[in-house]
N, C-alpha and C positions, 0 to 999 in steps of 0.2 A: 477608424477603429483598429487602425497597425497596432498600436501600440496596446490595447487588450489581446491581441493576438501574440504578443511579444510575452507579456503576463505570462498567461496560458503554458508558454514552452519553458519561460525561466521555471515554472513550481514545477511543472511535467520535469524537467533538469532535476529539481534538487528531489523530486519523486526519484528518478529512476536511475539519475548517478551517470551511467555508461552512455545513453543512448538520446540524443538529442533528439525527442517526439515531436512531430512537428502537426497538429490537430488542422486540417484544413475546414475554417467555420468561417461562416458569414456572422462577423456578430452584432453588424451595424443592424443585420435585418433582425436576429434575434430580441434584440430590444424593441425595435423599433415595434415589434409585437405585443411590450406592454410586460414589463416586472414578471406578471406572475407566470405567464407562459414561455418564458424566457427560461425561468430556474427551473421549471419543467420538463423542457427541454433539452438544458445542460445536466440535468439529472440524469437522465436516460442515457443518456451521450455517455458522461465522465463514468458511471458507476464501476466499471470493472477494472480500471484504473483504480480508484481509490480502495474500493475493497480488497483489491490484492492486494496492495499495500497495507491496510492492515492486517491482513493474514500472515503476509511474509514479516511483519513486526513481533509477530510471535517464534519466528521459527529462531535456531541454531545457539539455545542458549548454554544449552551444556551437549557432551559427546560421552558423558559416565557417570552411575550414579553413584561414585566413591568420591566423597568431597576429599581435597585437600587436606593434609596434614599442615600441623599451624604455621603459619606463614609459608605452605607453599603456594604457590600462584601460577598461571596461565595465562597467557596474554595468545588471541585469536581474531582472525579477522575473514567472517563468513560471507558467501552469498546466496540468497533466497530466491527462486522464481515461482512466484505462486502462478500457480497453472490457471488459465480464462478456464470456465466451462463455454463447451461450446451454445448452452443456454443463454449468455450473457456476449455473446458476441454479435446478437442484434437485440434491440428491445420496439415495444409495439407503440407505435404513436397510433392513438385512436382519437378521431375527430372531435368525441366527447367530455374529454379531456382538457382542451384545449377553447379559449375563446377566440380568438384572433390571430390562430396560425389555422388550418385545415389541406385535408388530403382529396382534391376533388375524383380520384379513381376508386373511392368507398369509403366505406365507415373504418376504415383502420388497415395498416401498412405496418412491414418489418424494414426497420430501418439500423444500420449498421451503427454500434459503438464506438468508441472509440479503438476499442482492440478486436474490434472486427475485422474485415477485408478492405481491402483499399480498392475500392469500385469506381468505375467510369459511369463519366455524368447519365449517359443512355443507360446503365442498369440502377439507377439511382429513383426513387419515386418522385415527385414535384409534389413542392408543399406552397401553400401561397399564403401570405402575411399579409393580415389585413389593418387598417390606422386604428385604435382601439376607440377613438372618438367617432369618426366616419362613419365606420364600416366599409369604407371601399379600402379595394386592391391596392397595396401598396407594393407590392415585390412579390413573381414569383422565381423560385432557385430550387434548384436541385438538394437535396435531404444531405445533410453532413453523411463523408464516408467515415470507413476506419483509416485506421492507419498500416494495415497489413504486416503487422509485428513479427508475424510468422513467414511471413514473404522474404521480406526485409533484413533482418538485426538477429533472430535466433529459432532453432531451429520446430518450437514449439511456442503455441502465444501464452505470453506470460509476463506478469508485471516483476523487473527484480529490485530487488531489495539489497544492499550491501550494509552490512553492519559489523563493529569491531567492539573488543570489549574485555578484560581483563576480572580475573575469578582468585580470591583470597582466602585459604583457610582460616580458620579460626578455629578455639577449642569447643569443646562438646560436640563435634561432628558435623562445625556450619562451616558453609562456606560464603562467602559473599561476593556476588558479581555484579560487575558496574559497568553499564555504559557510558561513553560522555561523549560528547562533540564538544567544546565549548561556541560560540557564536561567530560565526564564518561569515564575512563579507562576502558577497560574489559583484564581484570588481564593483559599479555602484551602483548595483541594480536593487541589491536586496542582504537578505543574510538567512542563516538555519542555523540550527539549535538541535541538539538532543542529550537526551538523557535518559535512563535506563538502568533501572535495580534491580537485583533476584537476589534471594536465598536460597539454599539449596543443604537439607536437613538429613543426617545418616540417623533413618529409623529402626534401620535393623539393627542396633547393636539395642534396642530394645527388648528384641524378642528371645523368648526362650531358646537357649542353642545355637545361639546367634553364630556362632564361633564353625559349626555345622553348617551351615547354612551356603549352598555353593553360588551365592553370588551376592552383588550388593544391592540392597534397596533406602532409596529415601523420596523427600519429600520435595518439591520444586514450587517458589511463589515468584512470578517477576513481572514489573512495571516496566514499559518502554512509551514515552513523550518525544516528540519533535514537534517544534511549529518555527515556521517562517514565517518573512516578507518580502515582499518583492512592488519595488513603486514601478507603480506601471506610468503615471504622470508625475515626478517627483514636482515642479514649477506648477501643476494644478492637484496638488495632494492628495491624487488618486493611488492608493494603497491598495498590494493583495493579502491576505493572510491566510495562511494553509495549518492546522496545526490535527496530529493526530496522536491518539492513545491506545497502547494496546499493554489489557491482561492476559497473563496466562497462570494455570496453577494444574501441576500434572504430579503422578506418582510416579517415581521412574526407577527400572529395575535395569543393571546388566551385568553382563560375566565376561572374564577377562580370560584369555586365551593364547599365552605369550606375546604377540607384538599387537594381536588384535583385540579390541574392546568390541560386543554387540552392545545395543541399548535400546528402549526402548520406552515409552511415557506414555499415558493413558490420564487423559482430564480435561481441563474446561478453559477456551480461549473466548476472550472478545478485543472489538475493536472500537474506538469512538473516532471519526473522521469528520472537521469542517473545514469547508471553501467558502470566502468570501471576497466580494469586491467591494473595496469603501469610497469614497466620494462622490463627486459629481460630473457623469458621465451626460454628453449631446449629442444627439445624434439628427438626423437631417430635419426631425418633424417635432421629436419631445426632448426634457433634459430627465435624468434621473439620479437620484442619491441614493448610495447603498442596494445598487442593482441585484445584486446577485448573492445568495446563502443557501448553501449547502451542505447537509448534513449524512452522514450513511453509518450507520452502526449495528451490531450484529454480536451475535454469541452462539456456543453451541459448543459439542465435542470435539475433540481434537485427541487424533493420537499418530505416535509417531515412531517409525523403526531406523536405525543406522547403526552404523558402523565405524570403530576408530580406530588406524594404527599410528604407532608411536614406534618412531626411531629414535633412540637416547632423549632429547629433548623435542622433537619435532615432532607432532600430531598434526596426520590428514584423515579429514572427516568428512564422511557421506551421510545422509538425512532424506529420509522422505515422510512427511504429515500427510494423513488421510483428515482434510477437513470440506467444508465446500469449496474453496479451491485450493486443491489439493498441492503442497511445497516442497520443492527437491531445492535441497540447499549442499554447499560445496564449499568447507574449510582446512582453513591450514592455520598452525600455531605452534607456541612454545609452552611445554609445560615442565614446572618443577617439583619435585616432590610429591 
């Protein structure tokens, strides 16, 4: 099963760009526990990984609520670290839950996520995997740790996000911004994809007195998609596919203050995130197809305050979103007009 473990860190890679995560799981034994407690398992495990990530899909999409004059444009390239709560850096495996995995020190244990703490086997609980046809013992191992993100790689746990993306005036007060990646090889393992659109509406020249009015307001809608693949068996057509979506739609006001812009947005984010494993996977006792799917999705408020200055063309931006996990993002860019 190296080579589902290889899986795992190439999407974990094109998750998180910087930081080569490296998930230490037993996943021979996780199957071998039988499909459905398997993805219940990696549920728990994976979730604050993938939910950052779609949180931080939402973040860094503009730095001002004055769009563009026509045809000016800004070209930017931000990064996002959406903050773990410390809630989500263990999740509760309960006995009851489960058919053929259990926790024989009680009816339920705190077991570390993946962007938990990277714990030694002695503070780890023992879980024991049973054959789902038998019922006897098949393996017992020590409960997956985290991977101590916060130890490790940076100085608060946090999943980041990097994203680039370019903003186009237009007339009657829009602007239009695009993300793109086009479709990236990673050497011949796999490939990723994104794409990403906003508009971005000057409402205040609507209003009475608009002209009075001491700062700018409009309106913000935008789409961000990425999905990959990644062959974990490419000679036995075992494929991963990761792909996620995230809306956002926010009112955003701010005031310009010679080299400094503040800003700020007030609205509504979500995220739609799936994991999947496709083929057919053997392991020492059963074979399985299409092991593994997983889903995580969410919505809720979202708001956010920053800061932009601008030297002749150059714009550096600071951002922080109050959502459930909360996003400090950090860009730099060209803007014209």
């Amino acid at each position: 099963m190296k080579r589902i473990n290889r899986f795992l860190i190439a999407v974990l890679m094109l998750m998180t760009t910087s930081f080569g995560l490296r998930a230490q799981l037993d996943f021979d034994s996780f199957l071998e526990a039988g499909i459905q407690d398997a993805n219940k398992l990696l549920e728990g495990y994976m979730q604050p990984a993938f939910e950052g990530f779609g949180y931080g899909l939402a973040s860094g999409w503009y730095n001002t609520a004055k769009p563009h004059k026509v045809l000016g444009f800004d070209l930017s390239i931000t990064v996002s670290a959406a903050r773990v709560p410390t809630s989500a850096e263990f999740f509760t495996f309960r006995n009851s839950d489960y058919t053929n995995v259990r926790y024989d020190g009680g009816t339920s244990v705190s077991i570390p996520t993946m962007f938990g703490p990277n714990l030694g086997a002695d503070d780890l609980p023992q879980l024991t995997f049973l054959d789902p046809d038998t019922g006897e013992e098949v393996i017992r191992i020590s409960a997956p740790t985290g991977l101590g993100v916060e130890e490790d790689f940076m100085p608060f746990n946090a999943v980041p996000v990097p994203m680039a993306q370019i903003g186009i005036g237009l007339p009657k007060g829009f602007e239009l911004k695009l993300r793109y990646v086009p479709e990236q090889t990673i050497e011949e393992d796999g490939n990723v994809s994104l794409f990403g659109i906003g508009v971005m509406h000057d409402i205040k020249q609507w209003l009475p007195g608009e002209k009075l009015l001491p700062f700018d307001l409009s309106l913000f809608v935008g789409y961000t998609k990425l999905t990959s693949q990644v062959f974990i068996d490419k000679d036995l057509n075992q494929l991963g596919e990761f792909d996620a979506s995230s809306v956002v739609a926010q009112a955003v006001i701010s005031k310009k203050l010679l080299f400094f812009t503040a800003f700020a947005g007030l609205g509504y984010s979500n995220y739609d995130i799936g994991f999947n494993m496709l083929g057919t996977y053997t392991t020492e006792t059963s074979s399985f197809t299409d092991p593994i799917s997983l889903n995580y999705k969410n919505n809720g408020l979202r708001t956010n305050v920053g800061v932009r200055l601008k030297l002749l063309f150059l714009t550096l931006t600071g951002e922080y979103a109050f959502q459930e996990y909360n996003t400090m993002s950090v860009g730099v860019g060209f803007s014209f007009r």
